[in-house]
mmCIF file of the N, C-alpha and C atoms, coordinates in Angstrom:
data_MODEL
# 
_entry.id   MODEL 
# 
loop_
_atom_site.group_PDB 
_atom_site.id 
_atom_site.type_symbol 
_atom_site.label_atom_id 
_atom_site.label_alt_id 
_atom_site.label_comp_id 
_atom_site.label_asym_id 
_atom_site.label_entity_id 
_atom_site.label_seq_id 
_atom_site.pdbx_PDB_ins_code 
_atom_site.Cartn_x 
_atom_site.Cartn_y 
_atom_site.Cartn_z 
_atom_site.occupancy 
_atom_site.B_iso_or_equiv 
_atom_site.pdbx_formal_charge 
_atom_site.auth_seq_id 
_atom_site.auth_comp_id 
_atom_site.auth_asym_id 
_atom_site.auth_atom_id 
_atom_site.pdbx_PDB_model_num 
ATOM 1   N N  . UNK A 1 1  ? 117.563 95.681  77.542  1.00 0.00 ? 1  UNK A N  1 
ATOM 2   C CA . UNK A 1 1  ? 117.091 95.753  78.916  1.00 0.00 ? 1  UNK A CA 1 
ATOM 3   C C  . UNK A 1 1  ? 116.834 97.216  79.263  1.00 0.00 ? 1  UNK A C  1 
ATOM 4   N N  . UNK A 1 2  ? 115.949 97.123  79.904  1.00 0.00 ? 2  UNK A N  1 
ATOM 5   C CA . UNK A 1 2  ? 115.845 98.982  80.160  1.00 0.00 ? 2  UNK A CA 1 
ATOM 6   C C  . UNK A 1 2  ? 116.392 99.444  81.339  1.00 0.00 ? 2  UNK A C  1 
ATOM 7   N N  . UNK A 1 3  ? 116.512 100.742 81.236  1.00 0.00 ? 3  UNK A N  1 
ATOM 8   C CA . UNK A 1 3  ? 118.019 101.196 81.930  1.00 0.00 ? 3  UNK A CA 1 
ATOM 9   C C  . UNK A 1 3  ? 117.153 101.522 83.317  1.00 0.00 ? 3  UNK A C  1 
ATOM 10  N N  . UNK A 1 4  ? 115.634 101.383 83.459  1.00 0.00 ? 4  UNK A N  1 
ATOM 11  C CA . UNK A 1 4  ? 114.899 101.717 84.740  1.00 0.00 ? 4  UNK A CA 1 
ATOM 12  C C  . UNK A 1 4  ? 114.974 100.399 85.655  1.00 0.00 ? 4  UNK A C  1 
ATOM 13  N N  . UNK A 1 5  ? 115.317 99.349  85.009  1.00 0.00 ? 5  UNK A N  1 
ATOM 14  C CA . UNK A 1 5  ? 115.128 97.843  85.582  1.00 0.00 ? 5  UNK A CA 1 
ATOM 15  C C  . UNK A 1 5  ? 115.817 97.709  86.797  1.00 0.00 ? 5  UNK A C  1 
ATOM 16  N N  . UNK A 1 6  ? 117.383 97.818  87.034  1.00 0.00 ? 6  UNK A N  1 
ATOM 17  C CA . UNK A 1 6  ? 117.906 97.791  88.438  1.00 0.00 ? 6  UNK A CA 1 
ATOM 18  C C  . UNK A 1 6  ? 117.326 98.930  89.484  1.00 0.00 ? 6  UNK A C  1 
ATOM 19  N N  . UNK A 1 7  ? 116.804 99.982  88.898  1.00 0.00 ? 7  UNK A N  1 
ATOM 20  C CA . UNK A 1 7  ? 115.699 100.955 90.226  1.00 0.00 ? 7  UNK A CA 1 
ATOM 21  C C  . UNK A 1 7  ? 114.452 100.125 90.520  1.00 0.00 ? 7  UNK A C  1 
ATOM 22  N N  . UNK A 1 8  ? 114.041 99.752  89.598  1.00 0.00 ? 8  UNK A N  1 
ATOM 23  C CA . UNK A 1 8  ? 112.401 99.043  89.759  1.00 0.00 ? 8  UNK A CA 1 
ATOM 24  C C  . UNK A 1 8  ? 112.736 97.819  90.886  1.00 0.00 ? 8  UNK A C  1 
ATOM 25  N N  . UNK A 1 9  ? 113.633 96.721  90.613  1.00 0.00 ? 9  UNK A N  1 
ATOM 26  C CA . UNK A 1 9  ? 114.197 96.067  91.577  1.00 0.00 ? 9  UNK A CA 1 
ATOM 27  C C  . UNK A 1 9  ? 114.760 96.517  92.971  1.00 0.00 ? 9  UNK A C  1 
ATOM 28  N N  . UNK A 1 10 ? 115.313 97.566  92.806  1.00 0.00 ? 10 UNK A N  1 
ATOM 29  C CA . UNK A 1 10 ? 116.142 98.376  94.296  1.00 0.00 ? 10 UNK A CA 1 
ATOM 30  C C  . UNK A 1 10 ? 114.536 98.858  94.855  1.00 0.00 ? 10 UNK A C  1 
ATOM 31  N N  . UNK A 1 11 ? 113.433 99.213  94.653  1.00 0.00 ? 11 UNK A N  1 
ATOM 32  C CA . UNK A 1 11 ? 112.330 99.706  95.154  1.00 0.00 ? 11 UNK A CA 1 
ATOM 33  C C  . UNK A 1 11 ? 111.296 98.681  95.107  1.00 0.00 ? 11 UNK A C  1 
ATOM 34  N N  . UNK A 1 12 ? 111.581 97.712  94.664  1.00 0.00 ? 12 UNK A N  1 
ATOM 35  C CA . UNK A 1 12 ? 110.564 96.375  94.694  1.00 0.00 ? 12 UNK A CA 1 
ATOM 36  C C  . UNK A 1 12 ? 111.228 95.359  95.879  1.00 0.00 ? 12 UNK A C  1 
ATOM 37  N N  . UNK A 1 13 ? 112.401 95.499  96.286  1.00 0.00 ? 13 UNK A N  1 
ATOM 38  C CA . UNK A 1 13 ? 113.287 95.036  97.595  1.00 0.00 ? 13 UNK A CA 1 
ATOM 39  C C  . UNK A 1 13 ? 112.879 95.930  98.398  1.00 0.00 ? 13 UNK A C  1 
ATOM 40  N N  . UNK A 1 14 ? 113.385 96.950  98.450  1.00 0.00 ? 14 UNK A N  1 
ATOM 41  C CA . UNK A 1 14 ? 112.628 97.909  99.524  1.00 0.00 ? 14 UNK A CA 1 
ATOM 42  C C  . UNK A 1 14 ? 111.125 97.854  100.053 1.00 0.00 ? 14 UNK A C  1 
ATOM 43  N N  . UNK A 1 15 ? 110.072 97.944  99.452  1.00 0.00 ? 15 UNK A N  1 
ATOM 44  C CA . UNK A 1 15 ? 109.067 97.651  99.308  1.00 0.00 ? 15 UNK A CA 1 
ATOM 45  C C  . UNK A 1 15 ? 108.803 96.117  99.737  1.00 0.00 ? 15 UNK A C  1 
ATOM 46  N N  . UNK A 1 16 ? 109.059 95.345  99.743  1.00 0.00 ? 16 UNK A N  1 
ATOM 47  C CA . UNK A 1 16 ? 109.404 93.901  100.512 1.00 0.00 ? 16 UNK A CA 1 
ATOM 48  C C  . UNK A 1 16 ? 109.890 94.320  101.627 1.00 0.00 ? 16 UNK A C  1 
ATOM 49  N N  . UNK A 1 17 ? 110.883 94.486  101.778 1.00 0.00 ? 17 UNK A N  1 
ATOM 50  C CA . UNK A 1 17 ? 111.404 94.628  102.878 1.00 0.00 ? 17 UNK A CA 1 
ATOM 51  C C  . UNK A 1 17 ? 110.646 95.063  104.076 1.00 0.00 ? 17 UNK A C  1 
ATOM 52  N N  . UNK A 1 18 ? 110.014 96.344  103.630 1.00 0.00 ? 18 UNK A N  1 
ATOM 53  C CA . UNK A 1 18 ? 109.171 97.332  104.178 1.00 0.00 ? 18 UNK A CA 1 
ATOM 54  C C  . UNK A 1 18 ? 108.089 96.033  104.863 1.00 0.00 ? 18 UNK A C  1 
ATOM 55  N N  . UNK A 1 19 ? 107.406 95.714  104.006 1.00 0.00 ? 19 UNK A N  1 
ATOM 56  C CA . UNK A 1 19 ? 106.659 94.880  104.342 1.00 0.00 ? 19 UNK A CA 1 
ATOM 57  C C  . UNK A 1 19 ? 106.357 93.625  105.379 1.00 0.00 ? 19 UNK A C  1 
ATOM 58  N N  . UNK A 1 20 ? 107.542 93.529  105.050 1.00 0.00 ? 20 UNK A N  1 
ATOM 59  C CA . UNK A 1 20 ? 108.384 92.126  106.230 1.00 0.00 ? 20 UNK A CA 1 
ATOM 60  C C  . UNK A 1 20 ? 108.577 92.704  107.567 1.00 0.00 ? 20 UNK A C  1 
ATOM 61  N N  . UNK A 1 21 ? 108.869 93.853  107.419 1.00 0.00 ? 21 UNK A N  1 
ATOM 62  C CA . UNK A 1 21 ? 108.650 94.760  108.508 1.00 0.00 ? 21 UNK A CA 1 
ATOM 63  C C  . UNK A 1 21 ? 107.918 94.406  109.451 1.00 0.00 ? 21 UNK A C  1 
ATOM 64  N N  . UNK A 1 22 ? 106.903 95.328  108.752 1.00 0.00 ? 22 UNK A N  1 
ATOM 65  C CA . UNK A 1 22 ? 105.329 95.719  109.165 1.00 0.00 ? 22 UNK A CA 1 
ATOM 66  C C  . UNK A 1 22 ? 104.782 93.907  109.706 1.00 0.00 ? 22 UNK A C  1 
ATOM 67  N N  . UNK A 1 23 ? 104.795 93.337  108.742 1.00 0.00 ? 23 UNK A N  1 
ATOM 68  C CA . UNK A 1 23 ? 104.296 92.228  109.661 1.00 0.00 ? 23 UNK A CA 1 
ATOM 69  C C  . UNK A 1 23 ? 105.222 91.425  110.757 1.00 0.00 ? 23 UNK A C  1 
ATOM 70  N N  . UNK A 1 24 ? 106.225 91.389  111.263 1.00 0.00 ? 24 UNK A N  1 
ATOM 71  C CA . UNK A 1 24 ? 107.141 91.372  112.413 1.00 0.00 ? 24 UNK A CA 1 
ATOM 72  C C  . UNK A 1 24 ? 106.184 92.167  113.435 1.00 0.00 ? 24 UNK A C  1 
ATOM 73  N N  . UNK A 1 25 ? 106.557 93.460  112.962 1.00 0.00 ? 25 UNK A N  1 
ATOM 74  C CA . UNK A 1 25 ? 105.719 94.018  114.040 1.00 0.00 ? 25 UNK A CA 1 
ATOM 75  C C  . UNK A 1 25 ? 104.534 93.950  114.293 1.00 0.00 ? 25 UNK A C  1 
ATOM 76  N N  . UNK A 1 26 ? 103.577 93.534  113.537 1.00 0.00 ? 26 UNK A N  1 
ATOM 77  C CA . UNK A 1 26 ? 102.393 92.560  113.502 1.00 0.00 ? 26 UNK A CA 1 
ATOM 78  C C  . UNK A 1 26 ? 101.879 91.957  114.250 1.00 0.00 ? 26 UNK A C  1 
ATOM 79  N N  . UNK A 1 27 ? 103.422 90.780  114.574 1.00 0.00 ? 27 UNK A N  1 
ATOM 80  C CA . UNK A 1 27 ? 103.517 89.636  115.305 1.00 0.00 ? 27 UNK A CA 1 
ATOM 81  C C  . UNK A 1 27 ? 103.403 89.892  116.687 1.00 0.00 ? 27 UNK A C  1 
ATOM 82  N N  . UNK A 1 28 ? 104.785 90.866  116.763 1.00 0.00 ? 28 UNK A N  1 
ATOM 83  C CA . UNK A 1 28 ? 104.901 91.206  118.004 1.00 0.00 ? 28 UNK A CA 1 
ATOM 84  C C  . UNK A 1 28 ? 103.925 92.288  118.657 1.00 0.00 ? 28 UNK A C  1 
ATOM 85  N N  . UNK A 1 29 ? 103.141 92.656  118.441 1.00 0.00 ? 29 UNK A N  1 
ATOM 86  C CA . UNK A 1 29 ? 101.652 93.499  118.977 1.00 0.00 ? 29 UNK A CA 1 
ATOM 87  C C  . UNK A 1 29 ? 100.893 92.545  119.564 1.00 0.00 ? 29 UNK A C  1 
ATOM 88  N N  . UNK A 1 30 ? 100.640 91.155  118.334 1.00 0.00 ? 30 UNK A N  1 
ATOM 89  C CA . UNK A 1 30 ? 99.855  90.241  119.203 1.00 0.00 ? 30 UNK A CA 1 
ATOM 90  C C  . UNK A 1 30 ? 100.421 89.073  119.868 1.00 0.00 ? 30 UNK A C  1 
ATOM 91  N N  . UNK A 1 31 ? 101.381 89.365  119.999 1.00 0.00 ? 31 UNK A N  1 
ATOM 92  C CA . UNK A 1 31 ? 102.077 88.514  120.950 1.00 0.00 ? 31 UNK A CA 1 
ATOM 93  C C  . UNK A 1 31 ? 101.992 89.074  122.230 1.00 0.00 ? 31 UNK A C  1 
ATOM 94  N N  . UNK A 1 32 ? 102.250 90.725  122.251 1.00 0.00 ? 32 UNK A N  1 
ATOM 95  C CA . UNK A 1 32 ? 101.714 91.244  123.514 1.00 0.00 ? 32 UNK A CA 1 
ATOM 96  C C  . UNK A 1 32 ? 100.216 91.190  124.130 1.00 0.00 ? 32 UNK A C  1 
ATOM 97  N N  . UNK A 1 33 ? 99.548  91.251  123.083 1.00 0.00 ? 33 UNK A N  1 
ATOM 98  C CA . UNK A 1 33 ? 98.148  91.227  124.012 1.00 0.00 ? 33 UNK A CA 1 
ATOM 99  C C  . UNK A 1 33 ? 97.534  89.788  123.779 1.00 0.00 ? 33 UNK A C  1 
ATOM 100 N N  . UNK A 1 34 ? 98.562  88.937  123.525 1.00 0.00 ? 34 UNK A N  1 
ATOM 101 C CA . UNK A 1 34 ? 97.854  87.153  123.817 1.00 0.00 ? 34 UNK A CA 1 
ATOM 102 C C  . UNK A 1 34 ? 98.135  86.954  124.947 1.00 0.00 ? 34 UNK A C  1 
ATOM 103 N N  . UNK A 1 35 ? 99.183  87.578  125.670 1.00 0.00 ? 35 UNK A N  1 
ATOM 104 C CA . UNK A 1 35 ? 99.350  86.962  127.370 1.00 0.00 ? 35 UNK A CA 1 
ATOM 105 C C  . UNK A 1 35 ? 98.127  87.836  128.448 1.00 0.00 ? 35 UNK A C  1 
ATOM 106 N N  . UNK A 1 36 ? 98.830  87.421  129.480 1.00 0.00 ? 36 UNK A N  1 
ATOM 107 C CA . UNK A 1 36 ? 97.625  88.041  130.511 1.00 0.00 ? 36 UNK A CA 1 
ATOM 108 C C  . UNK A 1 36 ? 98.293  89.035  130.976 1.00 0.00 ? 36 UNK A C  1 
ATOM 109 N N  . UNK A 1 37 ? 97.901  89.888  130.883 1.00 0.00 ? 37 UNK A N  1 
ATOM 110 C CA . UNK A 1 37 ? 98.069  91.884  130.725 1.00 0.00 ? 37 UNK A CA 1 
ATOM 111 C C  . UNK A 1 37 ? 98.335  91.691  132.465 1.00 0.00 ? 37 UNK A C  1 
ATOM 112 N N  . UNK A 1 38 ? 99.651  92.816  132.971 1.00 0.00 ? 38 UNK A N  1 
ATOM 113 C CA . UNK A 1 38 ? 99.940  93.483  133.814 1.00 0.00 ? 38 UNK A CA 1 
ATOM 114 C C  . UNK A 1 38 ? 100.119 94.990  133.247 1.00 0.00 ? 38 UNK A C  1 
ATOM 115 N N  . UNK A 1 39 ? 100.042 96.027  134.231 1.00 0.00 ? 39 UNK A N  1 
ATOM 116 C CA . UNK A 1 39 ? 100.531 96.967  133.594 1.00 0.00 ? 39 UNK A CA 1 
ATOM 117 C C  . UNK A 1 39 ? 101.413 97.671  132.764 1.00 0.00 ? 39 UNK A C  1 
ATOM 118 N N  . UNK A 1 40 ? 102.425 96.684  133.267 1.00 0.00 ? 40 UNK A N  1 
ATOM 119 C CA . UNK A 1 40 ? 103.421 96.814  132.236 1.00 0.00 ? 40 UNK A CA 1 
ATOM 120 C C  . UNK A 1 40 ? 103.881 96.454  130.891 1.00 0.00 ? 40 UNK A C  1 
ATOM 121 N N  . UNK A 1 41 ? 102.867 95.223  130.901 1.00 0.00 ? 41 UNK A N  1 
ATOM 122 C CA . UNK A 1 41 ? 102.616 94.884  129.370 1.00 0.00 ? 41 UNK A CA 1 
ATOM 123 C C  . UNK A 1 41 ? 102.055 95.235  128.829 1.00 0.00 ? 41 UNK A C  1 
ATOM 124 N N  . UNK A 1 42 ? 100.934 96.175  129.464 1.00 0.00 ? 42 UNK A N  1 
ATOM 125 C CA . UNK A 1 42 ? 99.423  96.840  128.782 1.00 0.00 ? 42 UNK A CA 1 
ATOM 126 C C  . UNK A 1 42 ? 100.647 98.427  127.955 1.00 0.00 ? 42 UNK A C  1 
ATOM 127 N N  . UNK A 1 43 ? 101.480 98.852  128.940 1.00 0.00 ? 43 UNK A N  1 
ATOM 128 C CA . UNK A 1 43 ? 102.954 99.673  127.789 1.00 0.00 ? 43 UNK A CA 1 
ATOM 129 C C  . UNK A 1 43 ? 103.285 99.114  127.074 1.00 0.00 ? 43 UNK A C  1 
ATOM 130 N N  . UNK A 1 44 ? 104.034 98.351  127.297 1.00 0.00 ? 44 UNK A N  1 
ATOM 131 C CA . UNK A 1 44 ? 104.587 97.347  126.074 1.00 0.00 ? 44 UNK A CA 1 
ATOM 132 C C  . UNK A 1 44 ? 103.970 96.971  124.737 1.00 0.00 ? 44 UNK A C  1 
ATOM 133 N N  . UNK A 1 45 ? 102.734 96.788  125.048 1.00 0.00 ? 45 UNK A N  1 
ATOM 134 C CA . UNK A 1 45 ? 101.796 96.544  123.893 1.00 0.00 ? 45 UNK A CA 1 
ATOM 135 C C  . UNK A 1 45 ? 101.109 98.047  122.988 1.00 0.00 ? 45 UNK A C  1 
ATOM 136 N N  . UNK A 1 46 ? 101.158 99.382  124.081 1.00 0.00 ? 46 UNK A N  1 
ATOM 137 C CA . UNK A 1 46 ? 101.450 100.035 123.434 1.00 0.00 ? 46 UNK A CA 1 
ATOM 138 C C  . UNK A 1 46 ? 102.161 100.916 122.539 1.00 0.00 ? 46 UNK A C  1 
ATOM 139 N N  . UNK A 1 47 ? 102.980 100.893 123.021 1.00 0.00 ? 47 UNK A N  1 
ATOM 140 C CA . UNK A 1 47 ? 104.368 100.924 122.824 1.00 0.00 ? 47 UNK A CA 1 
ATOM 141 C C  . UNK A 1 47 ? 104.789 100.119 121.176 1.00 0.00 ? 47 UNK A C  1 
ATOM 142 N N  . UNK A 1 48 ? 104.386 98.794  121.174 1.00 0.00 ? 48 UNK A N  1 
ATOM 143 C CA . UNK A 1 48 ? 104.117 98.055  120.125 1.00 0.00 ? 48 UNK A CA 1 
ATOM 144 C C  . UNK A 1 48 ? 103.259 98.206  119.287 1.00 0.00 ? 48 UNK A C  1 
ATOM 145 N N  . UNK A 1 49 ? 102.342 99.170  119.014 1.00 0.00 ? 49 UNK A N  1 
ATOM 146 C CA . UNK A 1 49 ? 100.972 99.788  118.617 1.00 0.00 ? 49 UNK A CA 1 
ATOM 147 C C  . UNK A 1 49 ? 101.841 100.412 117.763 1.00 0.00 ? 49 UNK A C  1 
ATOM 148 N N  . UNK A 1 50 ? 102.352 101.862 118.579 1.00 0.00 ? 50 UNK A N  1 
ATOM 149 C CA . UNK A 1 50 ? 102.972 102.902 117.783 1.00 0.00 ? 50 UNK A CA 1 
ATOM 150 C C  . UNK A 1 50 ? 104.037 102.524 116.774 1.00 0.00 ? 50 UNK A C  1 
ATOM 151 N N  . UNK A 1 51 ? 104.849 101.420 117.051 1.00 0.00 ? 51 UNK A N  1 
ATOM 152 C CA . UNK A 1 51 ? 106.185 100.924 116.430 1.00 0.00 ? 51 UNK A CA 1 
ATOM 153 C C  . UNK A 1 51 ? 105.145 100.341 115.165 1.00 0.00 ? 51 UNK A C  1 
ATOM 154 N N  . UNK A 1 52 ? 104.214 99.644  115.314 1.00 0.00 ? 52 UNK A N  1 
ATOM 155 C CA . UNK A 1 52 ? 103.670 99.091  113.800 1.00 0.00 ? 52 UNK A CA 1 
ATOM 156 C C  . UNK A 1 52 ? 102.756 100.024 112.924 1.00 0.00 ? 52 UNK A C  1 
ATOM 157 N N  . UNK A 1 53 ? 102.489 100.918 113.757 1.00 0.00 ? 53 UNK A N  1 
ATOM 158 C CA . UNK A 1 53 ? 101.874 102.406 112.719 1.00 0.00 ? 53 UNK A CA 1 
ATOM 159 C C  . UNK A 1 53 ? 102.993 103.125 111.974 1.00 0.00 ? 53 UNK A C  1 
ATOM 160 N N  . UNK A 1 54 ? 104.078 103.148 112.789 1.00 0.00 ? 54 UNK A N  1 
ATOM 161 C CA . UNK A 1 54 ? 105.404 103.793 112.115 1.00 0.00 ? 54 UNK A CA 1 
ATOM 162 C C  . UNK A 1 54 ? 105.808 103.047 110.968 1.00 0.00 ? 54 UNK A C  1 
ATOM 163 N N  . UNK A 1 55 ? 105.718 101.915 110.977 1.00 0.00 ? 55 UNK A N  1 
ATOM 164 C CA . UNK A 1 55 ? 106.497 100.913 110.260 1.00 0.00 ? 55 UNK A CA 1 
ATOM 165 C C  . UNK A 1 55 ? 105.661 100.545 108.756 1.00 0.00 ? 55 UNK A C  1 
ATOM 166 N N  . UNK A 1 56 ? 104.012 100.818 109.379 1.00 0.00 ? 56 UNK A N  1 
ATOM 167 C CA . UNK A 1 56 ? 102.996 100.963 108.399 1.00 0.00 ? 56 UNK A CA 1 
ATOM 168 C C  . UNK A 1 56 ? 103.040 101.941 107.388 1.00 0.00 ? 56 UNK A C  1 
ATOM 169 N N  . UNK A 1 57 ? 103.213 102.621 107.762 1.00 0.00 ? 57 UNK A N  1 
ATOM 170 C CA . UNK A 1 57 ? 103.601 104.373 107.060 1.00 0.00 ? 57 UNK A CA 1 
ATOM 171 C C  . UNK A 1 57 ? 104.771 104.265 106.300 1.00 0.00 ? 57 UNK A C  1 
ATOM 172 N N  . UNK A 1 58 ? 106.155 103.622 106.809 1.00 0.00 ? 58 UNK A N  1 
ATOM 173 C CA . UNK A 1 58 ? 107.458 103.376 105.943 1.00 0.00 ? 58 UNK A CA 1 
ATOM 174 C C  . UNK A 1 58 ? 106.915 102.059 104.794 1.00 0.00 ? 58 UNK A C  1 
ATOM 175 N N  . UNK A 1 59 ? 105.612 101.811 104.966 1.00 0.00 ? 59 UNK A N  1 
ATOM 176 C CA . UNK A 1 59 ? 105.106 100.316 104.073 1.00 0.00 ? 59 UNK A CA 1 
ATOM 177 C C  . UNK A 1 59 ? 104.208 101.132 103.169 1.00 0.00 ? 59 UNK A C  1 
ATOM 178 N N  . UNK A 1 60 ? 103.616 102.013 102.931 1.00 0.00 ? 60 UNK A N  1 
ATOM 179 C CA . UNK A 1 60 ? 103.184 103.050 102.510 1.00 0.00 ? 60 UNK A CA 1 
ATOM 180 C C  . UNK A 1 60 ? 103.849 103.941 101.666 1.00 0.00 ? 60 UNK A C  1 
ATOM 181 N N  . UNK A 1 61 ? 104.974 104.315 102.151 1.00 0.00 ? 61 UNK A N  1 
ATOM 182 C CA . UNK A 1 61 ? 105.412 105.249 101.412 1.00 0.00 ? 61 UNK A CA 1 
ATOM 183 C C  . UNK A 1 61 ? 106.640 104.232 100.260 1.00 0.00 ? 61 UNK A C  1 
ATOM 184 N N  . UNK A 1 62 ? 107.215 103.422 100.654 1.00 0.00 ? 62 UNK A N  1 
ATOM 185 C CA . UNK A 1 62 ? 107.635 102.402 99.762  1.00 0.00 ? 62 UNK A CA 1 
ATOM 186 C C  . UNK A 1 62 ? 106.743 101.897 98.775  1.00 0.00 ? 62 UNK A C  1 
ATOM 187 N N  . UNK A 1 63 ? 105.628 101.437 99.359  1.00 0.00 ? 63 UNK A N  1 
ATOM 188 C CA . UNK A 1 63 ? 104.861 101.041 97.439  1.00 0.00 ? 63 UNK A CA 1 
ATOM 189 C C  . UNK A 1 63 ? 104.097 102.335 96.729  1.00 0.00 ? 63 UNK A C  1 
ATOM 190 N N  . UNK A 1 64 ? 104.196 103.174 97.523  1.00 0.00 ? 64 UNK A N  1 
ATOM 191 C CA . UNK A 1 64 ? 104.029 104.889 96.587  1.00 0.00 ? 64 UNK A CA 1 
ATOM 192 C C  . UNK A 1 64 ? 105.426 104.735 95.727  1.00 0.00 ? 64 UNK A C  1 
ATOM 193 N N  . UNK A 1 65 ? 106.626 104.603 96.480  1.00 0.00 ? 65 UNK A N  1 
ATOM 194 C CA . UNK A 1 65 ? 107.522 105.211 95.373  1.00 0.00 ? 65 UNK A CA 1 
ATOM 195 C C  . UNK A 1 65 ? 107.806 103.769 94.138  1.00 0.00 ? 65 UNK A C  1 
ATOM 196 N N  . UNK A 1 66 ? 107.446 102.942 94.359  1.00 0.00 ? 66 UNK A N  1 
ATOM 197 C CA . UNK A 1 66 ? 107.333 101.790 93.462  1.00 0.00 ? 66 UNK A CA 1 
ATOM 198 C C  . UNK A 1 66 ? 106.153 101.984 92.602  1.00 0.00 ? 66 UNK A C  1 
ATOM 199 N N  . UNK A 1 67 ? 105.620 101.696 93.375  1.00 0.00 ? 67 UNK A N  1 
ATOM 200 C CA . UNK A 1 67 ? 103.867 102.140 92.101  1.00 0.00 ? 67 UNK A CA 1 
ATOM 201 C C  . UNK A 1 67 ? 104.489 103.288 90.848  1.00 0.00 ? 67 UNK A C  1 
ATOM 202 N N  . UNK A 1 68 ? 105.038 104.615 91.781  1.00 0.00 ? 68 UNK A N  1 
ATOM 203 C CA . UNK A 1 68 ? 105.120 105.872 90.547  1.00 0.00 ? 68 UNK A CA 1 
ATOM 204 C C  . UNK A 1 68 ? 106.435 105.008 89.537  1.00 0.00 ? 68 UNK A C  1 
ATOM 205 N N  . UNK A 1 69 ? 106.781 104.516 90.063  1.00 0.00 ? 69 UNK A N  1 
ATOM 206 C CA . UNK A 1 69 ? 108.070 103.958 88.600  1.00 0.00 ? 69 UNK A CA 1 
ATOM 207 C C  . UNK A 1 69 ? 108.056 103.455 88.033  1.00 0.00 ? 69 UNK A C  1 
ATOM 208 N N  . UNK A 1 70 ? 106.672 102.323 88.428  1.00 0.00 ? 70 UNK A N  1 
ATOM 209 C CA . UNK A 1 70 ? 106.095 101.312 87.583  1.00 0.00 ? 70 UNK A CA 1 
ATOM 210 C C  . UNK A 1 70 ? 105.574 102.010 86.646  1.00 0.00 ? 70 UNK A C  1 
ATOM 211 N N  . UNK A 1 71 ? 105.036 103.369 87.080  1.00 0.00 ? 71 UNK A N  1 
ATOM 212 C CA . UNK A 1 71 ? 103.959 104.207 86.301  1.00 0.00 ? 71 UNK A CA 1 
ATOM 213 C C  . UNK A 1 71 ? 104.642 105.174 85.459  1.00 0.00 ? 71 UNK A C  1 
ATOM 214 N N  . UNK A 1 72 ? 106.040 105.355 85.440  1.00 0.00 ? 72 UNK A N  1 
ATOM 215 C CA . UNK A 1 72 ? 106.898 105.545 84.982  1.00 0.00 ? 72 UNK A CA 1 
ATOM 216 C C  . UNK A 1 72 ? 107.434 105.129 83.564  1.00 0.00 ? 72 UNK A C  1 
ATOM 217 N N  . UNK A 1 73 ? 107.290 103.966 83.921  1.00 0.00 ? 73 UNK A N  1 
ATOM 218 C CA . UNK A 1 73 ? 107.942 102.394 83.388  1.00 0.00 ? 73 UNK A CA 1 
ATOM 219 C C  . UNK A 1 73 ? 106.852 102.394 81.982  1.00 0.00 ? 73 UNK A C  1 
ATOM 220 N N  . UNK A 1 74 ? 105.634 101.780 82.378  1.00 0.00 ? 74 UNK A N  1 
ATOM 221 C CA . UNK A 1 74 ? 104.816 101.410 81.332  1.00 0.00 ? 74 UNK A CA 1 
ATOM 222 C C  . UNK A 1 74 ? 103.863 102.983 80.777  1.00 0.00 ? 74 UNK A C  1 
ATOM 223 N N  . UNK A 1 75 ? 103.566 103.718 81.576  1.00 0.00 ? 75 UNK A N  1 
ATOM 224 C CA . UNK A 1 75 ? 102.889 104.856 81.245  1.00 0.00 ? 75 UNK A CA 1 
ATOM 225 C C  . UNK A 1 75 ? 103.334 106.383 80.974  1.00 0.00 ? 75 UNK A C  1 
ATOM 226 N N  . UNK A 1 76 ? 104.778 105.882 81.065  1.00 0.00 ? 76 UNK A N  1 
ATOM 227 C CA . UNK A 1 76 ? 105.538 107.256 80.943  1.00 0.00 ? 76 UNK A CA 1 
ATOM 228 C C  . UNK A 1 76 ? 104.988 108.399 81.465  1.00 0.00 ? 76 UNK A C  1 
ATOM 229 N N  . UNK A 1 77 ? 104.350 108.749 82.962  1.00 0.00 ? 77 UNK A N  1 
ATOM 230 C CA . UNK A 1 77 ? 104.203 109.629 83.806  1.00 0.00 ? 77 UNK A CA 1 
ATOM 231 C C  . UNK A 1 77 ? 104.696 109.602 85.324  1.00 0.00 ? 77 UNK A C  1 
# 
């Protein structure tokens, strides 16, 4: 078994995870702008904008560090 296998898994969970994320917050963006907008939801929904760009970016940088180990893994770089 190769000794990279429990990292490739710990960053292939992460990387899921990440993901599961991002679409939660997904949800909840358009859950805000399916109702009928007051001002205060028209925040809320932005507000919910920024939280799924953040969350996009932590979904991003998780299959960067998976990809390089994979690339690691089979290509030894």
């Amino acid at each position: 078994m190769d000794d990279d296998l429990p990292d490739l898994e710990q960053l292939q969970s992460a990387y899921k995870a990440a993901v599961e994320q991002w679409i939660a917050a997904i949800r909840h963006e358009e859950a805000l702008v399916s109702i009928n907008q007051t001002l205060a939801d028209v925040d809320k929904w932005e507000q919910a904008h920024f939280a799924e760009d953040d969350i996009r970016s932590k979904v991003k940088a998780a299959k960067k560090d998976y990809e390089d180990a994979l690339r690691r893994k089979f290509f030894d770089f």
